[in-house]
Jmol script that loads the backbone (N, CA, C; Angstrom):
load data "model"
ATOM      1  N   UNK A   1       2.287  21.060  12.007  1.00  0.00           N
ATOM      2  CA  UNK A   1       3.376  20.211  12.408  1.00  0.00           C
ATOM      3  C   UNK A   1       4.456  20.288  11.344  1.00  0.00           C
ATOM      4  N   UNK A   2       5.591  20.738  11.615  1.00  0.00           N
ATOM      5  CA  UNK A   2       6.733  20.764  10.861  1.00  0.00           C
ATOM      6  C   UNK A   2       7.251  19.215  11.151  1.00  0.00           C
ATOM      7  N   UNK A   3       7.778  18.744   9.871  1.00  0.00           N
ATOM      8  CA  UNK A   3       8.612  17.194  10.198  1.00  0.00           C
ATOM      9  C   UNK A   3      10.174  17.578   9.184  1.00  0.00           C
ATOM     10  N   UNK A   4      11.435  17.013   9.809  1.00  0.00           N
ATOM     11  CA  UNK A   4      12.131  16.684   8.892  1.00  0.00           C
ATOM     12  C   UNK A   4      12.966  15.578   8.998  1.00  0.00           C
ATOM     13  N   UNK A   5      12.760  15.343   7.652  1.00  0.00           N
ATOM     14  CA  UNK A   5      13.111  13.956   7.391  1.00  0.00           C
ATOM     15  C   UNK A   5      14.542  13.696   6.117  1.00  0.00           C
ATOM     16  N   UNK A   6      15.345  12.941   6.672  1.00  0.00           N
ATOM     17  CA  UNK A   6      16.894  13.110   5.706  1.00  0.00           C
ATOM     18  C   UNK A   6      16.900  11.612   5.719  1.00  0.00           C
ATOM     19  N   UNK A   7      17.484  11.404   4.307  1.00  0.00           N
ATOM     20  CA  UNK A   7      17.838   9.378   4.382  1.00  0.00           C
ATOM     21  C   UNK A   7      19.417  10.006   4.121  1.00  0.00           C
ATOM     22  N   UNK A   8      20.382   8.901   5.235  1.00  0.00           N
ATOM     23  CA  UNK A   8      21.176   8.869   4.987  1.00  0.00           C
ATOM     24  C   UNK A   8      22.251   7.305   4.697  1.00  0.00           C
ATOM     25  N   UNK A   9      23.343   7.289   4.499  1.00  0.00           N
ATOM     26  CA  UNK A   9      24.037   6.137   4.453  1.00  0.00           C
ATOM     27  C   UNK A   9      24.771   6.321   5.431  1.00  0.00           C
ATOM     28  N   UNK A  10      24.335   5.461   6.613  1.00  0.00           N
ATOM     29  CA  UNK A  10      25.402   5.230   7.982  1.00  0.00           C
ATOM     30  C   UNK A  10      26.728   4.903   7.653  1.00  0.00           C
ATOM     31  N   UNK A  11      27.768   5.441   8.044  1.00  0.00           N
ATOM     32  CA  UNK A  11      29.184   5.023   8.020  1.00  0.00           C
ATOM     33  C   UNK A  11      29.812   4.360   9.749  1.00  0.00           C
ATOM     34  N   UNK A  12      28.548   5.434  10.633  1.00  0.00           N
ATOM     35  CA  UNK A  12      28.996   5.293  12.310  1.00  0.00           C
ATOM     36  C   UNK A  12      28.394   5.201  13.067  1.00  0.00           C
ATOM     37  N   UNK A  13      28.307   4.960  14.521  1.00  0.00           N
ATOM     38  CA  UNK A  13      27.591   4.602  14.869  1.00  0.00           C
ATOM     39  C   UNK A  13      26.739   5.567  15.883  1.00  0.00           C
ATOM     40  N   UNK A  14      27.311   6.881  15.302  1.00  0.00           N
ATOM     41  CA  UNK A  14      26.533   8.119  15.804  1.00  0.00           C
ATOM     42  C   UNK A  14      25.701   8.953  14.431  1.00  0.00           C
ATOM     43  N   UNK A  15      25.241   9.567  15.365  1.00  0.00           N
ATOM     44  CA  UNK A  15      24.588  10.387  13.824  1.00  0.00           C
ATOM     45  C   UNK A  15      24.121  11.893  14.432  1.00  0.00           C
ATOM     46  N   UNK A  16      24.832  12.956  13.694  1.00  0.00           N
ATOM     47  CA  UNK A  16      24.292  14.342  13.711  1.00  0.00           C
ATOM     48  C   UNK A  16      23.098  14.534  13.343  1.00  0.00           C
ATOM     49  N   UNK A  17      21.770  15.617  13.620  1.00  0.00           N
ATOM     50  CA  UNK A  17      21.018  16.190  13.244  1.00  0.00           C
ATOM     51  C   UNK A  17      20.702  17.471  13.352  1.00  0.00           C
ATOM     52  N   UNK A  18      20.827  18.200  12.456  1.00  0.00           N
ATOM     53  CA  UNK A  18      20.362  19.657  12.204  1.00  0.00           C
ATOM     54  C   UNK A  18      19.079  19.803  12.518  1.00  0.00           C
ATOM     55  N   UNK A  19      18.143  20.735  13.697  1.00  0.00           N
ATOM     56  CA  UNK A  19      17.693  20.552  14.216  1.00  0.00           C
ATOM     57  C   UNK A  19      17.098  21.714  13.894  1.00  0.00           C
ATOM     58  N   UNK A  20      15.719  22.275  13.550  1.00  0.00           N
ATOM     59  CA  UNK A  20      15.038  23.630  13.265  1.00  0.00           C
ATOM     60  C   UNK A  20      14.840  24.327  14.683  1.00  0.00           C
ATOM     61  N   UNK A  21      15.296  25.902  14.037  1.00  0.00           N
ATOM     62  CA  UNK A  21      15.086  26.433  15.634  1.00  0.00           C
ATOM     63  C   UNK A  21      13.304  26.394  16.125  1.00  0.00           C
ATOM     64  N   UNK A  22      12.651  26.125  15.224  1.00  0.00           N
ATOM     65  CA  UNK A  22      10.985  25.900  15.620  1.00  0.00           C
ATOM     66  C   UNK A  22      10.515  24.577  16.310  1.00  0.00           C
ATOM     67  N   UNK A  23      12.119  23.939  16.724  1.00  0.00           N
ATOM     68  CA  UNK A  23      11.723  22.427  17.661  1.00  0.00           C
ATOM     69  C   UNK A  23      12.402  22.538  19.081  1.00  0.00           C
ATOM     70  N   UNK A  24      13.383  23.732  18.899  1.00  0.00           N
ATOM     71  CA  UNK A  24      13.932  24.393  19.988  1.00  0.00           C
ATOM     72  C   UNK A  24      12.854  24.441  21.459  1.00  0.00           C
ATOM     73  N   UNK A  25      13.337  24.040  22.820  1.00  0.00           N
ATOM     74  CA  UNK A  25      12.333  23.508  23.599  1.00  0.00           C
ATOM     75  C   UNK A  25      11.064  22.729  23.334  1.00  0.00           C
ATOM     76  N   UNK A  26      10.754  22.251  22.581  1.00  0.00           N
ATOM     77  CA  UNK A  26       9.994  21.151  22.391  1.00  0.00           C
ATOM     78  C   UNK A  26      10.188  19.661  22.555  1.00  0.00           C
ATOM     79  N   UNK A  27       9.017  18.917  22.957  1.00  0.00           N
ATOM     80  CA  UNK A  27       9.262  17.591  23.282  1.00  0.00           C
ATOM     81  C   UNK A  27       9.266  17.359  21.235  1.00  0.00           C
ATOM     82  N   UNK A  28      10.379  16.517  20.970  1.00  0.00           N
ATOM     83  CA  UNK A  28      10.101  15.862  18.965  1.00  0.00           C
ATOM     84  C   UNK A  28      10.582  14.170  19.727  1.00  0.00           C
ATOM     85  N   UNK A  29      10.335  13.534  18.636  1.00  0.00           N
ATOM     86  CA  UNK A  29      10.267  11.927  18.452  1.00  0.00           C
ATOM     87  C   UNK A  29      11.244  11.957  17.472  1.00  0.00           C
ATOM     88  N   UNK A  30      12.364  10.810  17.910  1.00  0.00           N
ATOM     89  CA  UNK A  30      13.383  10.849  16.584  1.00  0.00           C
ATOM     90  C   UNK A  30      13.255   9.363  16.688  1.00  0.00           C
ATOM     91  N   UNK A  31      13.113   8.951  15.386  1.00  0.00           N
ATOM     92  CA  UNK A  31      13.227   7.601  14.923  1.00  0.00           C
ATOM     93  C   UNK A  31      14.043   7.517  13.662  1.00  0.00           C
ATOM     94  N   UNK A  32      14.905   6.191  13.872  1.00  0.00           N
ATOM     95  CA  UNK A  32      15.608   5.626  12.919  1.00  0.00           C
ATOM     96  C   UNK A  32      15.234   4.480  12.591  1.00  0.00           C
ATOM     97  N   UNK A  33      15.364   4.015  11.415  1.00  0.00           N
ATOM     98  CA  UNK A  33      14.777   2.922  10.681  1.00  0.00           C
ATOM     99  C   UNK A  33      15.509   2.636   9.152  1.00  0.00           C
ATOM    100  N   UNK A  34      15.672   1.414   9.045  1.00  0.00           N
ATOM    101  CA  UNK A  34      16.345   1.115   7.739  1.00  0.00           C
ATOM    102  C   UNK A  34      15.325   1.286   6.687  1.00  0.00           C
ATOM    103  N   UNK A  35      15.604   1.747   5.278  1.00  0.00           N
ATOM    104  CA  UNK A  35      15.327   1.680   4.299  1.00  0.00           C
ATOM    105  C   UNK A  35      15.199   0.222   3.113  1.00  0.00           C
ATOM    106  N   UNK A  36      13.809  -0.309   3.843  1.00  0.00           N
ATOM    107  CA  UNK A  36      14.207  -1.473   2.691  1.00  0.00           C
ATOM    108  C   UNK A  36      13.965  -1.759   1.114  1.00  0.00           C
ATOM    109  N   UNK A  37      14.119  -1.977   0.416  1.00  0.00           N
ATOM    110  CA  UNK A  37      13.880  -1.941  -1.116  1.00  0.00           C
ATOM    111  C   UNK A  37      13.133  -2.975  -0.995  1.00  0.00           C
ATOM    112  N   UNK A  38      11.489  -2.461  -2.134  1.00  0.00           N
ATOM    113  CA  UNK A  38      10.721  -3.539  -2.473  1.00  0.00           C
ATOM    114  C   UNK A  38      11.489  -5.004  -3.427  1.00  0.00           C
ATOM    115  N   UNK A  39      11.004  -5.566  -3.373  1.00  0.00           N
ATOM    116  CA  UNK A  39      11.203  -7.006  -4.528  1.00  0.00           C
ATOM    117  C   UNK A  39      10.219  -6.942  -5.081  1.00  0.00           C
ATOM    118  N   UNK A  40      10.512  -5.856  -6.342  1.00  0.00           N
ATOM    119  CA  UNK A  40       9.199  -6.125  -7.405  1.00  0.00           C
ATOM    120  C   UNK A  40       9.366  -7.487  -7.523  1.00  0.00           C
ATOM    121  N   UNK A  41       9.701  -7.957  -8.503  1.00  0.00           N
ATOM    122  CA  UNK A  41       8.988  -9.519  -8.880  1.00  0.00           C
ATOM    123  C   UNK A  41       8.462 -10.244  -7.305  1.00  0.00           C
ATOM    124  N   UNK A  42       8.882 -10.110  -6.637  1.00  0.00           N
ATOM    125  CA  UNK A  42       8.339 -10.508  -5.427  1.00  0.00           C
ATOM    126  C   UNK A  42       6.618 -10.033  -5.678  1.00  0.00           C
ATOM    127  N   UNK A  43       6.442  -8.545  -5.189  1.00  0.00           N
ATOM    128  CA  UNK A  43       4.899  -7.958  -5.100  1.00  0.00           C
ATOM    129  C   UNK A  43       4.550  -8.644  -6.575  1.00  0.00           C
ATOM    130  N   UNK A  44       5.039  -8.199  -8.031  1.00  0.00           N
ATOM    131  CA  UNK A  44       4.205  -8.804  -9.116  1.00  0.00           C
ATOM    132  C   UNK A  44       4.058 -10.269  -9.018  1.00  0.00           C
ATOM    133  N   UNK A  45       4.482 -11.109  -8.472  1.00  0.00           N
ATOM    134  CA  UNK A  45       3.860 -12.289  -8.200  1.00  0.00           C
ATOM    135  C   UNK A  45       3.059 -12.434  -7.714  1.00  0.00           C
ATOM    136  N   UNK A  46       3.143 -12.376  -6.500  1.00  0.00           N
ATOM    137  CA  UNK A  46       1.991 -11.353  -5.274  1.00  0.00           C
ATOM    138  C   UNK A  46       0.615 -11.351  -6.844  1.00  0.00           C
ATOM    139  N   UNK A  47       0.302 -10.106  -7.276  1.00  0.00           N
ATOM    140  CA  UNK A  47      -0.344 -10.068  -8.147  1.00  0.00           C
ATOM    141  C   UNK A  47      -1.012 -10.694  -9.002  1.00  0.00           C
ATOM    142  N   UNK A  48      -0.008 -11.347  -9.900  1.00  0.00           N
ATOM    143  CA  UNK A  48      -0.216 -12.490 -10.819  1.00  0.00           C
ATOM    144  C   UNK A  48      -0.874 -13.471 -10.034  1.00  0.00           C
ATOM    145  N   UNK A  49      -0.399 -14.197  -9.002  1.00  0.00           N
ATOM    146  CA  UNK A  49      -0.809 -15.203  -8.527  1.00  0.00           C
ATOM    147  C   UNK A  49      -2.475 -14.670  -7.752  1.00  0.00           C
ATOM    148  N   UNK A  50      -3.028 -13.851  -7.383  1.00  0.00           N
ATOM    149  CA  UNK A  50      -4.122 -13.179  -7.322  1.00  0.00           C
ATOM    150  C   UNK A  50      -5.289 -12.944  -8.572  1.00  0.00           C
ATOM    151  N   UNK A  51      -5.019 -12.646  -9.170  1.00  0.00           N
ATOM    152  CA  UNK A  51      -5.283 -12.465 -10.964  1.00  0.00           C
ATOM    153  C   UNK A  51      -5.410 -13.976 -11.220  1.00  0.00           C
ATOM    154  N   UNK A  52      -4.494 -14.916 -10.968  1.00  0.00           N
ATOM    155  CA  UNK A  52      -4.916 -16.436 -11.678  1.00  0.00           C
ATOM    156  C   UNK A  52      -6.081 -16.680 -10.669  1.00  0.00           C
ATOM    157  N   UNK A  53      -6.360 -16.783  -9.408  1.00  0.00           N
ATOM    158  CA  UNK A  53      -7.507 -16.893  -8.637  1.00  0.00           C
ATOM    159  C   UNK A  53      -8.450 -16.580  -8.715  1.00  0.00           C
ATOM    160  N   UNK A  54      -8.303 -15.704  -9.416  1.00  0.00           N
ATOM    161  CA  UNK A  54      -9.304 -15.014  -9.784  1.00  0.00           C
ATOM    162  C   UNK A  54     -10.106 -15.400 -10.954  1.00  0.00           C
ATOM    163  N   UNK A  55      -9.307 -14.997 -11.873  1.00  0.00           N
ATOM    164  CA  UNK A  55      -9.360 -15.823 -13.152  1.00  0.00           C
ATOM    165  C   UNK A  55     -10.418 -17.481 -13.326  1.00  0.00           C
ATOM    166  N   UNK A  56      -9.843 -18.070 -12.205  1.00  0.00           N
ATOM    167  CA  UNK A  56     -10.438 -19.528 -11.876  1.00  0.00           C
ATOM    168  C   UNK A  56     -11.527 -18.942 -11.471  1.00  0.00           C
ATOM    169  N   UNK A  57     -11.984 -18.454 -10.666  1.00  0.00           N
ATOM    170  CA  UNK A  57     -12.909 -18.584 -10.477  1.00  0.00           C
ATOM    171  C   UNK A  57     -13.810 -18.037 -11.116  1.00  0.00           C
ATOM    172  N   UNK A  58     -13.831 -17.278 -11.925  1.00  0.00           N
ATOM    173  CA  UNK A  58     -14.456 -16.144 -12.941  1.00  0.00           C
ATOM    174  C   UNK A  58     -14.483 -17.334 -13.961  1.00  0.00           C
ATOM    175  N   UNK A  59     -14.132 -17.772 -14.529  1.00  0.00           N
ATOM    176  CA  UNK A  59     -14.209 -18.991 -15.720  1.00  0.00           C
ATOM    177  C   UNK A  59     -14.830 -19.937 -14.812  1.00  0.00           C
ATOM    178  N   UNK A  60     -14.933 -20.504 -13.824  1.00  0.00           N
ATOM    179  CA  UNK A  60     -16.043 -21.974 -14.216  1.00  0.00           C
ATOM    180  C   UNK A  60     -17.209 -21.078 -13.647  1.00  0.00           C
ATOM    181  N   UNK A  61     -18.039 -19.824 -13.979  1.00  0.00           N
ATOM    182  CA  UNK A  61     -19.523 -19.007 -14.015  1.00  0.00           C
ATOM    183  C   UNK A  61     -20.014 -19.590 -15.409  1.00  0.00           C
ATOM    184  N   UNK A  62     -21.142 -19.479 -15.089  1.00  0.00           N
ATOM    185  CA  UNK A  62     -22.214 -19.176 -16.423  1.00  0.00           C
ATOM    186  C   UNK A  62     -21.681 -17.940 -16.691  1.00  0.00           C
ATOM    187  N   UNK A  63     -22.335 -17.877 -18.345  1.00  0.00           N
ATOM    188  CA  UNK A  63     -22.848 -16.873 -18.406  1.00  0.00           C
ATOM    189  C   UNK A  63     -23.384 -15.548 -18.049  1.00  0.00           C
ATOM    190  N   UNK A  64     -24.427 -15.931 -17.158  1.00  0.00           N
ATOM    191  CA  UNK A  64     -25.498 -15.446 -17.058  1.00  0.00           C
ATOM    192  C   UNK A  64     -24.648 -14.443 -15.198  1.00  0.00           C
ATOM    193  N   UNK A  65     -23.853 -15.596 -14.917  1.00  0.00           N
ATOM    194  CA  UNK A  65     -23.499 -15.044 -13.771  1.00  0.00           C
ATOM    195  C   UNK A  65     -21.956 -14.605 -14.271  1.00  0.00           C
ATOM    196  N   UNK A  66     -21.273 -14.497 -14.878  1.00  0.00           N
ATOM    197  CA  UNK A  66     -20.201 -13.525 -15.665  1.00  0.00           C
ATOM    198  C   UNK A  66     -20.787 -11.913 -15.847  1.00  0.00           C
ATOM    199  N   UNK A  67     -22.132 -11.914 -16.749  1.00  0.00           N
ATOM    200  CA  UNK A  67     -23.140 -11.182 -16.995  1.00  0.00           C
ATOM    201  C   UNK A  67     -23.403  -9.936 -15.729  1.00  0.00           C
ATOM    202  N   UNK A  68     -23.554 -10.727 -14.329  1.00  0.00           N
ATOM    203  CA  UNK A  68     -23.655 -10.250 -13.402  1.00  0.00           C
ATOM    204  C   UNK A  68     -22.453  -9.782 -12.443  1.00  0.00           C
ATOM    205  N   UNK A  69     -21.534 -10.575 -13.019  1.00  0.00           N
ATOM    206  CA  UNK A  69     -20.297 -10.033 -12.039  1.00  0.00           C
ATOM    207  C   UNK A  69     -19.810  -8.543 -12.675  1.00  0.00           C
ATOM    208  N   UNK A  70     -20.291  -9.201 -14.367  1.00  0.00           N
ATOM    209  CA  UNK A  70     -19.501  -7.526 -15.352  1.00  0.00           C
ATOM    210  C   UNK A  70     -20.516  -6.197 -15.007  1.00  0.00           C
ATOM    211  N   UNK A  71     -21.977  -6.749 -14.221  1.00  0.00           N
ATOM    212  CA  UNK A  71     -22.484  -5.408 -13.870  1.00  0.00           C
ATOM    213  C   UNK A  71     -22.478  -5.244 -12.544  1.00  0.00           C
ATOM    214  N   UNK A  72     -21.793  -5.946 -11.630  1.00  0.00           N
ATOM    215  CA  UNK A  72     -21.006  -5.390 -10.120  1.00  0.00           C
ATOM    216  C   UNK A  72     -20.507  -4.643 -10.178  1.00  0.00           C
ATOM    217  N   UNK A  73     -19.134  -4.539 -11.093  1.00  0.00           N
ATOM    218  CA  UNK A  73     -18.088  -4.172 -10.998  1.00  0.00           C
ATOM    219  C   UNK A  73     -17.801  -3.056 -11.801  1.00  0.00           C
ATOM    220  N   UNK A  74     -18.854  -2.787 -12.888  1.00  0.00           N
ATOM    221  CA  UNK A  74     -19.022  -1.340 -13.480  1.00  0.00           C
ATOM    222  C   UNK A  74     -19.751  -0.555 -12.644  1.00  0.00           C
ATOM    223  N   UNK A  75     -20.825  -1.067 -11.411  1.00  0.00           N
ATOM    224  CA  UNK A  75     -21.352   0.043 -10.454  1.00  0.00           C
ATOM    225  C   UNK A  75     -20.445  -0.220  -9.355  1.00  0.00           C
ATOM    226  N   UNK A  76     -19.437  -0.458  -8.965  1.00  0.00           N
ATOM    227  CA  UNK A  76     -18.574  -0.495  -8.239  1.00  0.00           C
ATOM    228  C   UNK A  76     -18.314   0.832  -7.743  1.00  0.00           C
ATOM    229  N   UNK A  77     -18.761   1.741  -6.213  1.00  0.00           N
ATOM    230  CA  UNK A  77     -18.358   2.665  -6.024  1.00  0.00           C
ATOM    231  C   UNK A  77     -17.439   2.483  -4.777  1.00  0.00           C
ATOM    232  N   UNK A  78     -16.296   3.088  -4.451  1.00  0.00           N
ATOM    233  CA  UNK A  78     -15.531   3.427  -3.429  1.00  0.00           C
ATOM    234  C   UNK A  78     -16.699   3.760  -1.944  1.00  0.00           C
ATOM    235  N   UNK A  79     -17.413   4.289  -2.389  1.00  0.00           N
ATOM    236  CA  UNK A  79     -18.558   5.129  -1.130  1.00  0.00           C
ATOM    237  C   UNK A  79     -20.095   4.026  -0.896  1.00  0.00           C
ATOM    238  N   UNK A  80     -19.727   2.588  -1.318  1.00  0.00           N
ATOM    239  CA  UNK A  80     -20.859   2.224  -1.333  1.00  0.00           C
ATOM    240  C   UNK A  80     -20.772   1.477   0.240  1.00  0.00           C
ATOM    241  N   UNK A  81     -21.548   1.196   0.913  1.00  0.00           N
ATOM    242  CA  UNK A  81     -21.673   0.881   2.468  1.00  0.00           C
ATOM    243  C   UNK A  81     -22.237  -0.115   2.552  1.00  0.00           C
ATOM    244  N   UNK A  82     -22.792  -0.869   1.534  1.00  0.00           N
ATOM    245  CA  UNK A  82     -23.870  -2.264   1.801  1.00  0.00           C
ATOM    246  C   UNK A  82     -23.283  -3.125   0.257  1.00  0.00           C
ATOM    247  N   UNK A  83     -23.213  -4.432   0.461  1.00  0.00           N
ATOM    248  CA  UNK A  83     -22.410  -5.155  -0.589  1.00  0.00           C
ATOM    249  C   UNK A  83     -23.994  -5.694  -1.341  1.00  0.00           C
ATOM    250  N   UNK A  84     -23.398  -5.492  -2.606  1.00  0.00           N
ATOM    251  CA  UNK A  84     -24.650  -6.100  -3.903  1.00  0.00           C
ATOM    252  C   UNK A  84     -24.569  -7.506  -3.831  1.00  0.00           C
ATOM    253  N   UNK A  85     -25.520  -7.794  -3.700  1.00  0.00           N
ATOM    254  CA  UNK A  85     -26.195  -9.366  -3.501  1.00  0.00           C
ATOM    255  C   UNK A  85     -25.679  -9.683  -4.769  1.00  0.00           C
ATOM    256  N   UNK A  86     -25.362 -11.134  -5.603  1.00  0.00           N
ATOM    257  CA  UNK A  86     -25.522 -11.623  -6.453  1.00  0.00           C
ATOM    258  C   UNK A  86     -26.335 -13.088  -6.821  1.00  0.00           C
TER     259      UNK A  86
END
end "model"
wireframe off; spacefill off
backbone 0.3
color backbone group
């Protein structure tokens, strides 16, 4: 699948596209869509405020169950299919 893709700054309310001769008789999908800019401090709040929840709840553990969360999360695999009891 060939795709091409151009960001531009609209001035009108038409828009040209240069078109590859390898889409020539073919059914293609053209979509337009605005470009929005993240709000970092937005997402890092997002974050932070995740991290303090966390945080809380990780501080009122024992020990013993801190102990156990720090050896969850060092065998922590991406590929694991069944969740570790604690």
């Amino acid at each position: 699948m060939q795709i091409v893709r151009e960001i531009r700054e609209i001035e009108s309310d038409k828009l040209w596209i240069n078109i590859p001769k390898k889409f020539l008789k073919k059914k293609v999908e053209v979509i337009v869509s605005t470009i929005e800019k993240r709000d970092h401090n937005t997402l890092l709040q997002k974050k932070l405020h995740a991290i303090d929840e966390l945080n809380g709840l990780i501080a009122n553990q024992s020990k013993k169950k801190l102990d156990e969360f720090d050896r969850v999360i060092s065998e922590r695999s991406p590929f694991r299919m069944d969740p570790i009891e604690l």
